[in-house]
C-alpha positions, 0 to 999 in steps of 0.5 A: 508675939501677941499682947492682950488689950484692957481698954478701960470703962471711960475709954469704952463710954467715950467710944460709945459716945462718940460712936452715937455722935457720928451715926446722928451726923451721918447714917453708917458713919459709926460702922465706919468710925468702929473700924478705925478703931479696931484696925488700930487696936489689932495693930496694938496686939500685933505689936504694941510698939511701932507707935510712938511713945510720947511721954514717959511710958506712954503710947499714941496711935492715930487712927486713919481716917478720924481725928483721934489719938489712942494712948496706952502703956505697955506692961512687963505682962505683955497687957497693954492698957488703954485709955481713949482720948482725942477730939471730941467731935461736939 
C-alpha cells in the first residue's frame, strides 16, 4: 500500500536552508544530506507507520546519519503531511 507525501512550504525552505548550510561546511555534503532525506520520505510512503508517534497523532522519523527529526500526520486518505523540524546546524 502506498501513501502520498505533501511536505509543506516551511518544510521545503528549512530544507533548502539547511541543504545550502551544509554544502558551504563541506563540498558534496548537501548531496549527502538530501539522501537522508529522501530515504526517509520513501520509507513514509512504504508505510508511514513504523515510525513512532510521539504526541497525539504525530509522527517522528529520524534520519541516519544527520541530526534531524521529521514529523507528519497521517490522514484517513492515506496522504501524510509533513513539516520538517529539527536541529538546525547554525
Amino acid at each position: 500500500m502506498s501513501y502520498n507525501l505533501f511536505v509543506t512550504q516551511e518544510a521545503e525552505l528549512d530544507i533548502v536552508e539547511i541543504s545550502q548550510w551544509y554544502e558551504q561546511q563541506k563540498q558534496g555534503l548537501s548531496k549527502e544530506f538530501l539522501l537522508s532525506i529522501k530515504e526517509v520520505f520513501e520509507l513514509l510512503i512504504k508505510n508511514p507507520f513504523i515510525f513512532v508517534k510521539v504526541y497525539k497523532e504525530i509522527h517522528r522519523a529520524l534520519t541516519k546519519k544527520f541530526p534531524y527529526q521529521l514529523f507528519y500526520k497521517i490522514d484517513n486518505n492515506k496522504k501524510i503531511r509533513y513539516n520538517f523540524c529539527g536541529n538546525t546546524p547554525k
